[in-house]
TIPA-780930 format. One line per field, with one value per residue (C-alpha): y, x, z; residue number from 1; residue in one letter. Coordinates in Angstrom, 1 decimal, padded with zeros to 4 digits. Layout:
BEGIN
py	Y;...
px	X;...
pz	Z;...
num	NUM;...
residuo	A;...
# end
This chain:
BEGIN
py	-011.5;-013.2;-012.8;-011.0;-008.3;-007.9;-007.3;-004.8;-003.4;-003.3;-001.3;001.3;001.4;001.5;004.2;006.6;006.2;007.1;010.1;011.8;010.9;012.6;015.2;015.9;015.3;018.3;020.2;019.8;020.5;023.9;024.9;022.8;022.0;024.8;024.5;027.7;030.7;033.3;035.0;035.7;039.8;041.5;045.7;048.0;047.8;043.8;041.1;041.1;039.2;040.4;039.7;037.8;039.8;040.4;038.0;035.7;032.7;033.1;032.5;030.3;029.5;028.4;029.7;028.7;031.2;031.2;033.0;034.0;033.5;034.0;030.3;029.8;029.5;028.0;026.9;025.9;026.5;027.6;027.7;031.4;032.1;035.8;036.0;038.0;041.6;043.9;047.5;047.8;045.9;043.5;042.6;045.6;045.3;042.1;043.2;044.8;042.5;040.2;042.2;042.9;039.1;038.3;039.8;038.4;034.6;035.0;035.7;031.3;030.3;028.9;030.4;027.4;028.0;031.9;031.5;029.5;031.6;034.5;033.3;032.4;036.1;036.6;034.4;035.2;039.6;039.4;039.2;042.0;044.9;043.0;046.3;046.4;044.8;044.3;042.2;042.8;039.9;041.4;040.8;040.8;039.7;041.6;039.6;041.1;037.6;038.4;036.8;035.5;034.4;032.1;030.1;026.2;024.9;022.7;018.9;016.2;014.2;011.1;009.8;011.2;008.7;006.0;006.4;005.9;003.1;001.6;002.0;000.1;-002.6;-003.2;-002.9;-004.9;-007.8;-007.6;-007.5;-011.2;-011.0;-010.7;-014.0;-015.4;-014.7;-015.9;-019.0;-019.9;-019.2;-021.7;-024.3;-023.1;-023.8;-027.6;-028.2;-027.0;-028.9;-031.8;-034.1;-033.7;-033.9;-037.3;-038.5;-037.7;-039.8;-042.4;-042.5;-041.9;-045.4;-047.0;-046.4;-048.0;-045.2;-045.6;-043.0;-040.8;-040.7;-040.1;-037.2;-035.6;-035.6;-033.7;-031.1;-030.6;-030.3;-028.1;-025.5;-025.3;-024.5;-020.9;-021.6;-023.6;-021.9;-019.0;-021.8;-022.2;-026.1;-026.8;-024.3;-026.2;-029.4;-027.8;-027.0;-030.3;-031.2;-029.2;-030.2;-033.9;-033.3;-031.2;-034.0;-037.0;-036.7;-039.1;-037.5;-039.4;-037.7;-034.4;-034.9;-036.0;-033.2;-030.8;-032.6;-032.0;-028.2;-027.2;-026.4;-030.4;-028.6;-027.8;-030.2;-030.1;-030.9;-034.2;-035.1;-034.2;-036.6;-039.1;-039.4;-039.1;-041.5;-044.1;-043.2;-044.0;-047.5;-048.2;-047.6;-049.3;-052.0;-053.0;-052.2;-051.8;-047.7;-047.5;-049.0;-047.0;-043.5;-044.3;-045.1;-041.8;-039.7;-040.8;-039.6;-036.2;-035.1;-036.2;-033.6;-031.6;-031.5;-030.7;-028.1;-026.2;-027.2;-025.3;-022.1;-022.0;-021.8;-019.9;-017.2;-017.6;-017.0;-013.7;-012.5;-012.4;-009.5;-007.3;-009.0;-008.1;-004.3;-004.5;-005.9;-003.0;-000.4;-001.6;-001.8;002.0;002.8;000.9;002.3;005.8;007.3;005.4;006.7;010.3;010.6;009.8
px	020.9;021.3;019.4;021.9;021.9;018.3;018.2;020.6;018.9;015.6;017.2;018.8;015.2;013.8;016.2;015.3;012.1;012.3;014.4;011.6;008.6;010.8;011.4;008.0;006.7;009.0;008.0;004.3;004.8;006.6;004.8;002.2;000.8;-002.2;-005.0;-006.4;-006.4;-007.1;-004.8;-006.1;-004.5;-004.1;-004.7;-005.0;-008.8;-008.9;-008.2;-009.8;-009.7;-008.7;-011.1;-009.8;-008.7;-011.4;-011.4;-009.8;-012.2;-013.6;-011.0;-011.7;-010.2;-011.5;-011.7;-012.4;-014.4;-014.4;-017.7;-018.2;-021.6;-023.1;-022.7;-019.1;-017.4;-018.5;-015.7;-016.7;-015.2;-016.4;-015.9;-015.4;-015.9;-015.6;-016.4;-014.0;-013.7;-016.1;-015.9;-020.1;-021.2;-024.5;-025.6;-026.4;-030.1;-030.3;-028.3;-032.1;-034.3;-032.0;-031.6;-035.2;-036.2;-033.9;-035.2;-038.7;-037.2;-034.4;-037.5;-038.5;-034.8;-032.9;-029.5;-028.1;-029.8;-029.9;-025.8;-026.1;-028.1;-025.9;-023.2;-024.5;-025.9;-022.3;-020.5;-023.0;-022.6;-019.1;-020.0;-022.6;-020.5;-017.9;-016.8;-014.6;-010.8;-010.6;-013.1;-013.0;-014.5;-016.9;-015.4;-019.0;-022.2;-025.2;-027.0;-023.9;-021.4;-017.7;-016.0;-012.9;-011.5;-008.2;-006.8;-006.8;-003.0;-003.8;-002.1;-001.8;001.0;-001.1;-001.5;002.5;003.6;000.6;001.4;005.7;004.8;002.7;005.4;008.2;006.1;005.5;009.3;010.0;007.9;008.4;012.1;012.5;010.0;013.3;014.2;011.0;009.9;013.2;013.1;009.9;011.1;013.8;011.5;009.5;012.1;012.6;008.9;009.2;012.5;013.1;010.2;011.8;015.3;014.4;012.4;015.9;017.9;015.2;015.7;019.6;019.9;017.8;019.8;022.7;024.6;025.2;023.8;027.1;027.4;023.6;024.3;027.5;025.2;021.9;024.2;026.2;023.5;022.2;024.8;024.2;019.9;019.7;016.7;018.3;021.6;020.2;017.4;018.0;017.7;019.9;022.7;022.6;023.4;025.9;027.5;027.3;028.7;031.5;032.1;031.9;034.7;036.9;036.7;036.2;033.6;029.9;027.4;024.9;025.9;026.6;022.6;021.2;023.2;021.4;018.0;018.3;019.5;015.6;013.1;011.7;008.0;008.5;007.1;009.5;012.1;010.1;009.9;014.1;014.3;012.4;015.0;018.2;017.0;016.2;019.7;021.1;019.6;020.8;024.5;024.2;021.7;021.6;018.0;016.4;017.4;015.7;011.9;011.4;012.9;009.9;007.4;008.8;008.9;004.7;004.0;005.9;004.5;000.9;002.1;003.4;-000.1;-002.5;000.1;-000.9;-004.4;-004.8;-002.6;-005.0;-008.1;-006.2;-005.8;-009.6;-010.3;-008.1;-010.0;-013.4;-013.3;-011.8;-014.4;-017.5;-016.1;-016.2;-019.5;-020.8;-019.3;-021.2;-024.4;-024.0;-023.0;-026.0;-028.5;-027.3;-029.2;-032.4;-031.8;-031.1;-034.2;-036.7
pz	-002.0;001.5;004.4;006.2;003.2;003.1;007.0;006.6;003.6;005.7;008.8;006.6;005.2;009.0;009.9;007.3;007.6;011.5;010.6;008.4;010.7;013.3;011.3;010.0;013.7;014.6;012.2;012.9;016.6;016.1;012.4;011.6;008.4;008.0;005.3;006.3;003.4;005.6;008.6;012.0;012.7;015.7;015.4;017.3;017.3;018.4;016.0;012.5;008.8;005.7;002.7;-000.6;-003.0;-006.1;-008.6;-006.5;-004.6;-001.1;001.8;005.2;008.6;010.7;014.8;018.2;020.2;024.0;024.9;028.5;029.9;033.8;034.1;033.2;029.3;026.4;023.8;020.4;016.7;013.9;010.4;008.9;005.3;003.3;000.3;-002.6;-002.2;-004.0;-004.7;-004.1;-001.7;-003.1;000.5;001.4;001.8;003.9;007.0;008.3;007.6;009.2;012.3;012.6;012.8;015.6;017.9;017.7;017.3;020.0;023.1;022.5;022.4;025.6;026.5;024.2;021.6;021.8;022.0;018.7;016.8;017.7;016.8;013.5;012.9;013.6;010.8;008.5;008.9;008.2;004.5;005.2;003.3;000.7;-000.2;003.5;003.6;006.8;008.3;012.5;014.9;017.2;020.8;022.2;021.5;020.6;024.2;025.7;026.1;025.7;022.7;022.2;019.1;018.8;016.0;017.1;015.4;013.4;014.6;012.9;015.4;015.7;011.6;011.4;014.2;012.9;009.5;010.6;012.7;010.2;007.3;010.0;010.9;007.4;005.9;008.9;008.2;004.8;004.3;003.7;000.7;-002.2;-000.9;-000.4;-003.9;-005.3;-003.4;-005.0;-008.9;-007.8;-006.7;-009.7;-011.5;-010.2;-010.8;-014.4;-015.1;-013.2;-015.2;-018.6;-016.6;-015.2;-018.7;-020.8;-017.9;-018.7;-022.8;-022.2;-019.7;-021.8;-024.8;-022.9;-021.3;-017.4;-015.0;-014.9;-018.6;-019.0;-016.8;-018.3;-021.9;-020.3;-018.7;-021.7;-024.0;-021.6;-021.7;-025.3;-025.2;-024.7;-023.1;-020.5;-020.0;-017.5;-015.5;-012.0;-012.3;-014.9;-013.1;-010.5;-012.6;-014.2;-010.8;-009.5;-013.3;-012.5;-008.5;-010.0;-012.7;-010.5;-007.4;-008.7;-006.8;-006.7;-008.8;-006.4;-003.5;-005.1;-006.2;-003.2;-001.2;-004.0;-003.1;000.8;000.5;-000.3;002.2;003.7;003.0;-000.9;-003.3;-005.6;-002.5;-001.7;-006.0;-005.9;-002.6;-004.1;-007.6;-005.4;-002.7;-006.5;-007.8;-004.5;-003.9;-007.2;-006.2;-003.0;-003.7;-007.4;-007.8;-011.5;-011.9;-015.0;-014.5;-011.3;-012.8;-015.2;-012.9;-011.0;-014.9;-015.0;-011.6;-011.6;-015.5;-014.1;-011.1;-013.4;-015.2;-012.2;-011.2;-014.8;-014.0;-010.9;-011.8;-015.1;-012.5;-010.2;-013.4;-014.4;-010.6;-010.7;-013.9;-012.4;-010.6;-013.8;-015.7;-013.3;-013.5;-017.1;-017.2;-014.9;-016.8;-019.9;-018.6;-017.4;-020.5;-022.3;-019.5;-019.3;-022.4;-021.7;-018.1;-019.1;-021.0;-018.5
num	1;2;3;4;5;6;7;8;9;10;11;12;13;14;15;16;17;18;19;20;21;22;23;24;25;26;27;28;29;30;31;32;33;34;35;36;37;38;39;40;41;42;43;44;45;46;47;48;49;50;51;52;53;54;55;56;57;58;59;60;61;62;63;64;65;66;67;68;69;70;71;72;73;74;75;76;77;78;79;80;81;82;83;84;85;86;87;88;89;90;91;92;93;94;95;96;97;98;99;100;101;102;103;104;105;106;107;108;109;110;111;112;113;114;115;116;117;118;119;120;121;122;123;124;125;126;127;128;129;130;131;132;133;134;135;136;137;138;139;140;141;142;143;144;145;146;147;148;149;150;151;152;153;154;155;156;157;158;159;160;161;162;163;164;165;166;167;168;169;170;171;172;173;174;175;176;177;178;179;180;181;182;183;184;185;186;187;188;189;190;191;192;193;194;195;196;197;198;199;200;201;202;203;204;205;206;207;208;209;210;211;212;213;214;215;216;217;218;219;220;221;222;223;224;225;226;227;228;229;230;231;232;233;234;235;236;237;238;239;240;241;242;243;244;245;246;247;248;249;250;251;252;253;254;255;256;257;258;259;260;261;262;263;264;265;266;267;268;269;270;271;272;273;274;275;276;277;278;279;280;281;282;283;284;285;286;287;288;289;290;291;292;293;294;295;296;297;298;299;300;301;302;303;304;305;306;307;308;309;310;311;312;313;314;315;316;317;318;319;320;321;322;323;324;325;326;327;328;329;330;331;332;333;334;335;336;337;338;339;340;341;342
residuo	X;X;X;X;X;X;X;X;X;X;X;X;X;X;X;X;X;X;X;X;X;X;X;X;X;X;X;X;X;X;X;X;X;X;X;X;X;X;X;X;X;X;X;X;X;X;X;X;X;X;X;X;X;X;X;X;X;X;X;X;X;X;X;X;X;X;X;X;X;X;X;X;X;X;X;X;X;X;X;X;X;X;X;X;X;X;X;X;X;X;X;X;X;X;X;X;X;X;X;X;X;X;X;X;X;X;X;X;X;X;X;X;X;X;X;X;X;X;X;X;X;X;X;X;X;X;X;X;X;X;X;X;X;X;X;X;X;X;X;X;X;X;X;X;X;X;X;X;X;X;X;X;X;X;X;X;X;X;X;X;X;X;X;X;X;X;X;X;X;X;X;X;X;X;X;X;X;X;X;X;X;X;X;X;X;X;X;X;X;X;X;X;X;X;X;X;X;X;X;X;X;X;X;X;X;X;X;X;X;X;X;X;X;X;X;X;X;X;X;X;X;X;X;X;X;X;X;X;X;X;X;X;X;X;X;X;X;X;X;X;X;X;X;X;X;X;X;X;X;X;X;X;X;X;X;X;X;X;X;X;X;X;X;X;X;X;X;X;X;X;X;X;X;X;X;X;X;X;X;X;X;X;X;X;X;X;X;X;X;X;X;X;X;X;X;X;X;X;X;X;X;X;X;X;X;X;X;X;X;X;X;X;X;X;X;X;X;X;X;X;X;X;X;X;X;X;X;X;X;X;X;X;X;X;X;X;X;X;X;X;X;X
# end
């Protein structure tokens, strides 16, 4: 897939992504996505709750509550919990002990604190008498403070537009990974091949086939390895194999234009540069083609080996943290009875 494709790819991507965080920002702003399991009502009597149904488990919501004091309004909200309904109430005993205590702690409280402690008495009496559906919210404190009682909408606009942003940025940024990752199997690839490529050229010229010939036989017994057949390194042989027969062409040139089409900062590149830039003196200078493609076969199979090298410690370096979790989950497992008993 070109570049081109996988920008394309990425706006579509982009768009759609756009469309639903717009979509679920509108849908926030005008619904909003409410946890709550209990309603606020409005009756005729002011606004009230209406208890869980029996059997069923204890409902919340939770309320902000304006109260109106001599020195101005104090906003706070609160979380409201009733319990199940219940055809005999089983707090029926608590509401006077309760009511008589207040009194004689509320006379060492400042107006804060008295406010506070109301409003707890408050929460906590609406799950006086189970036995009653309909829960109503006192308008007014038992000090006398006006109460009301509104149902904050729940908002959650900023981690929608974060969590959109976030996603874009990161398809954005991203959307040349395809090609990044397919770029390195090909130079993969090239690493992988290209030592056992140049070591056959090596045996083949030393048998007494020229470099052309030597060619033509490595691609051709190429195309019949199964193993070979789909690499990226020998495809590319076989297509300058092909460009070769088809124009007469110099399979020097068609190499060394093969050599300079990967990225300057790749290894391999620099090990492919190095074998076209010996085939190429050859052809123009004379020089011995087959010592130096050995000396060149040593150096890229000792690469070749310090590659392996460092991807096997690279592997033992990616299995140590697996490992250390294994190791702690057996040592809970051996400790836990011991522990358990003490």
């Amino acid at each position: 897939m070109s570049e081109a494709a996988l920008n394309r790819r990425a706006i579509q991507r982009i768009f759609v992504v756009a469309t639903a965080g717009m979509l679920l920002l509108l849908f926030d702003f005008f619904v909003g996505f409410d946890t709550a399991s209990l309603q606020l009502m409005n009756g005729g009597n002011g606004l009230y709750l209406v208890r869980p149904a029996a059997g069923s488990s204890a409902g919340h919501i939770r309320l902000k509550a304006d109260i109106k004091t001599d020195t101005g309004t104090v906003s706070k909200s609160y979380d409201l919990r009733l319990y199940p309904y219940a055809e005999t109430n089983a707090n029926s005993g608590d509401s006077g002990g309760r009511s008589g205590s207040s009194a004689a702690e509320a006379g060492a409280m400042s107006e804060e604190e008295l406010l506070a402690y109301e409003m707890r008495s408050v929460i906590s009496s609406l799950n006086d008498d189970q036995s009653v559906r309909r829960v109503a919210l006192p308008d007014r404190l038992r000090t006398g403070e006006q109460v009301r009682w509104t149902a904050p909408k729940q908002s959650n606009t900023v981690v929608i537009a974060f969590g959109m942003i976030l996603l874009i940025v990161l398809l954005y940024v991203r959307r040349l990974d395809p090609l990044e990752k397919l770029r390195r199997a090909q130079m993969d690839s090239v690493r992988r091949q290209l030592p056992e490529f140049v070591n056959r050229l090596v045996l083949l010229l030393g048998a007494g086939l020229v470099l052309s010939a030597a060619f033509e036989r490595i691609v051709e017994e190429s195309r019949q390895s199964e193993s070979l057949r789909g690499d990226y390194f020998y495809q590319c042989m076989d297509g300058i194999y092909d460009k070769v027969r088809e124009t007469n062409g110099s399979m020097a040139k068609e190499f060394r234009e093969f050599a300079r089409s990967g990225e300057s900062s790749c290894e391999a590149s620099r090990e492919l540069m190095r074998i076209s830039n010996i085939i190429s003196d050859n052809i123009s200078k004379g020089v011995e083609l087959t010592d130096k493609l050995q000396s060149e076969s040593e150096t890229l199979w000792l690469a070749r080996k310090r590659g392996s090298e460092e991807r096997g410690r690279l592997a033992e370096t990616k299995l140590t943290l697996p490992l250390t979790v294994f190791l702690l989950v057996l040592v809970v497992v051996t400790v836990s009875p011991a522990l358990l008993e003490l």
